[in-house]
Backbone as JSON, one array per atom type, in Angstrom:
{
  "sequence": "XXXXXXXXXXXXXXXXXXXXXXXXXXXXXXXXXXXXXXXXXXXXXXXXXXXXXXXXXXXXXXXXXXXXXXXXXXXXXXXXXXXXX",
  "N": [[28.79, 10.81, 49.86], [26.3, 11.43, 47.92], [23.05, 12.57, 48.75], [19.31, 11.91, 48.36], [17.09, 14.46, 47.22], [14.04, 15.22, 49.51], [11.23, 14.34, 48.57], [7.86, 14.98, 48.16], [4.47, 13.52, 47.69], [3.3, 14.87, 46.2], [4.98, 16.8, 45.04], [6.19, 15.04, 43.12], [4.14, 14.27, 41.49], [4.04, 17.0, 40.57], [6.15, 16.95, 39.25], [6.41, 15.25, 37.41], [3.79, 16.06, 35.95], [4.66, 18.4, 35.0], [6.84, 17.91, 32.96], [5.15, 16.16, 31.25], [3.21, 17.84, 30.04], [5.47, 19.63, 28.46], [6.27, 18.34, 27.28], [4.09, 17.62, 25.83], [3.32, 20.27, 24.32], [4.87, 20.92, 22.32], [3.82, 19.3, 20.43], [1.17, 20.27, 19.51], [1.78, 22.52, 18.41], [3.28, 22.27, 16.51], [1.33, 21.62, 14.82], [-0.72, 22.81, 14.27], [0.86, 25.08, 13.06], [1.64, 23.72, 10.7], [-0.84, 23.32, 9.7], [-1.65, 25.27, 8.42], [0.33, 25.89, 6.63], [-0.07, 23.57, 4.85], [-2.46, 24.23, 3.75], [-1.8, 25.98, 2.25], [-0.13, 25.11, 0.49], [-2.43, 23.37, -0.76], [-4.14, 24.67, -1.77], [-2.26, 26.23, -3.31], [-1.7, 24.03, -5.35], [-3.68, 23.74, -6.52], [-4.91, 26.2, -8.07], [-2.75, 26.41, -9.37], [-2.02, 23.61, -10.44], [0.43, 22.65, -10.92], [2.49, 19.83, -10.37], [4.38, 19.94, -8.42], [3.39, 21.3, -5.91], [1.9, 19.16, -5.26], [2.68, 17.32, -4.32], [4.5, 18.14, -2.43], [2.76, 18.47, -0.74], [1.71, 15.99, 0.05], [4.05, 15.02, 0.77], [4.21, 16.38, 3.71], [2.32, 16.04, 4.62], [2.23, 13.6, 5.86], [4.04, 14.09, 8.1], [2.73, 15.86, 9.46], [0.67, 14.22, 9.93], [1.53, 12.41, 12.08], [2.48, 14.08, 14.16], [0.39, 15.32, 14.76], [-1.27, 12.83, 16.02], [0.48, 12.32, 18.07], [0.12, 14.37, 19.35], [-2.73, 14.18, 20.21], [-2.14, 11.18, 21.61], [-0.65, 12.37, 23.83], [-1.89, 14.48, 24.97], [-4.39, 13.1, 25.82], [-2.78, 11.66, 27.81], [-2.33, 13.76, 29.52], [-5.22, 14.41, 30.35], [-5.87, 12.27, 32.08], [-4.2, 13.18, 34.09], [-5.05, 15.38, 34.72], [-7.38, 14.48, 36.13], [-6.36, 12.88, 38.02], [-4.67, 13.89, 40.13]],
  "CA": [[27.79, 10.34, 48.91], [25.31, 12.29, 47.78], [21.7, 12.29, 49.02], [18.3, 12.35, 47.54], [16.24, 14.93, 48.07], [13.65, 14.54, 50.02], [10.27, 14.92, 47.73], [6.07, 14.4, 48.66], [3.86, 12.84, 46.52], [2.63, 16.4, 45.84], [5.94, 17.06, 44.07], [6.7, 14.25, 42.04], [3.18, 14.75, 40.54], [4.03, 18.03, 39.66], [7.25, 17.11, 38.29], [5.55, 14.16, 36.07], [2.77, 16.72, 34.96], [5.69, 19.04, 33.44], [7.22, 16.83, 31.65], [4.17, 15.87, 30.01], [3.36, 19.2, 29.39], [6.22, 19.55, 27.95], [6.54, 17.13, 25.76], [2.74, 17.6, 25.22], [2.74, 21.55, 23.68], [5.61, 20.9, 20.76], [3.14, 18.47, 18.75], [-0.05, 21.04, 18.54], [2.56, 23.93, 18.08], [3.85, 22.02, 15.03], [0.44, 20.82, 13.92], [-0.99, 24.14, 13.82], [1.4, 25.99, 11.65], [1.66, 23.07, 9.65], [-1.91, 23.29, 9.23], [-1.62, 26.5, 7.92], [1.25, 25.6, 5.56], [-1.06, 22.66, 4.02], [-3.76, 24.64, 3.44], [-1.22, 27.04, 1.04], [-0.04, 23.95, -0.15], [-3.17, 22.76, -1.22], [-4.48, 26.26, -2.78], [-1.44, 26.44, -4.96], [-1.77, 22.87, -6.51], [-5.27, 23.7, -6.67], [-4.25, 27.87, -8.37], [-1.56, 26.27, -10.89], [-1.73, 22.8, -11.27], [1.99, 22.31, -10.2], [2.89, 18.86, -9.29], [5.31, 20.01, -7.17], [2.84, 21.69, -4.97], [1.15, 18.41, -5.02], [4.64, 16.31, -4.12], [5.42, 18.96, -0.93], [1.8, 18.83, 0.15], [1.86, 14.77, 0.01], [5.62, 14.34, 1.53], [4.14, 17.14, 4.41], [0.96, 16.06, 5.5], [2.2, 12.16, 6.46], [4.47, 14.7, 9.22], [1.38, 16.64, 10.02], [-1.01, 13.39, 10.82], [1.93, 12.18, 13.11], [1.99, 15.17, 15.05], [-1.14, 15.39, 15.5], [-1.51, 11.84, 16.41], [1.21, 11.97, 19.12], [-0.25, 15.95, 19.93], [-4.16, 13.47, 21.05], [-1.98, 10.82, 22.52], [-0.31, 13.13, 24.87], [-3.61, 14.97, 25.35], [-4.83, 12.37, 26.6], [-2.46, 11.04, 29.16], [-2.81, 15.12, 30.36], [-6.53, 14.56, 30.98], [-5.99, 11.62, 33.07], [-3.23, 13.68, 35.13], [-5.75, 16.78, 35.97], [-8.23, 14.11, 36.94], [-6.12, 12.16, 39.05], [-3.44, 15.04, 40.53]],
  "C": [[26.58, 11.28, 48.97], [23.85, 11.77, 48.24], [20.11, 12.71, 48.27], [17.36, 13.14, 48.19], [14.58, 14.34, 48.31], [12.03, 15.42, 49.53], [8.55, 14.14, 48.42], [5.92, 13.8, 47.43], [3.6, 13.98, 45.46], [3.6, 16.63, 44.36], [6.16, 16.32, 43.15], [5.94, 14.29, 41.17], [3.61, 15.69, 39.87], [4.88, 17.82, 38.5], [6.66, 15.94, 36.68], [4.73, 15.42, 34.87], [3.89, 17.98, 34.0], [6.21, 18.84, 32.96], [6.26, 16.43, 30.67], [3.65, 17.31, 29.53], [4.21, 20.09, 28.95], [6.57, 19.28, 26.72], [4.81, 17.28, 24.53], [2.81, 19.34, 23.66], [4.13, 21.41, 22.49], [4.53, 20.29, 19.59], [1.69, 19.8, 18.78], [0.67, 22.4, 18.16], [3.04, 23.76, 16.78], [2.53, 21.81, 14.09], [-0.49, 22.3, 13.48], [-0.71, 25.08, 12.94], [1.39, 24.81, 10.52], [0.5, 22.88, 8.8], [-2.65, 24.15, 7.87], [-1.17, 26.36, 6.26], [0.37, 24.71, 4.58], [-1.84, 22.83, 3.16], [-2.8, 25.27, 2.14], [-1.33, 26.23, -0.17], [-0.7, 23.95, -1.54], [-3.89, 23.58, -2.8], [-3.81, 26.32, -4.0], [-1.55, 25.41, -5.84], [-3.22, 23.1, -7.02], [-5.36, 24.89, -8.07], [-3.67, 27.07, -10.03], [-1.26, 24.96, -11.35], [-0.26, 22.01, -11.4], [1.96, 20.95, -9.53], [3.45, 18.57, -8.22], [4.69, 20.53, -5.92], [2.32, 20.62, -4.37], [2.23, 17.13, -3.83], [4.76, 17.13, -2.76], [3.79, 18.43, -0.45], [2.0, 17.19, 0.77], [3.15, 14.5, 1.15], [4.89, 15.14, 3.17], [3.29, 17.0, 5.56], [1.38, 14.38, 6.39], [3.36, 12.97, 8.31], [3.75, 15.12, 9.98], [0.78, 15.02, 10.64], [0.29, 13.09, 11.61], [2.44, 13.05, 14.44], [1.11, 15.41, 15.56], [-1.62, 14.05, 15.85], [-0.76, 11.82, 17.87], [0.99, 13.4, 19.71], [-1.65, 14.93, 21.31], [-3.34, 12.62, 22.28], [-1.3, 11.42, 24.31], [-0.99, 14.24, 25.49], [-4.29, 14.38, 26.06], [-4.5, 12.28, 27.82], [-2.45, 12.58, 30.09], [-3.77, 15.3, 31.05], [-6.85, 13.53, 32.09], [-5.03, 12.25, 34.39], [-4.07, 14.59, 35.75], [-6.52, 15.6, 36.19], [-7.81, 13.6, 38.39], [-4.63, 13.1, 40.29], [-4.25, 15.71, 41.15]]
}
């Protein structure tokens, strides 16, 4: 039977904190370019008047705020890890 290794407190912290930093740097990596993208978006419905620019920006941005909603919440629980780590 296999055995578990044999870990400090030290470690398990660490291993917690990269997982959340992990999980943490996909949502501002998406929210960033998407930010970008938005902005084009916005320009071109703005430029030509195109509903369809208006229709992608609309379907695009309800992806964007939940990215960036779950980018803060996992921001967060990061800032309580360097305080308390």
């Amino acid at each position: 039977m296999p055995t578990l290794p044999d870990l400090s407190a030290l470690d398990l912290a660490r291993i917690q904190f990269a997982f959340t930093i992990s999980f943490h740097i996909v949502f501002p990596s998406i929210t960033i370019g998407l930010a970008s993208y938005l902005a084009v978006l916005e320009g071109l419905w703005l430029y030509t008047r195109k509903t369809l620019y208006r229709d992608l920006y609309h379907y695009w941005i309800k992806f964007f705020s939940l990215c960036f909603g779950m980018g803060v919440v996992s921001g967060l629980v990061m800032a309580y890890q360097f305080g308390t780590n």
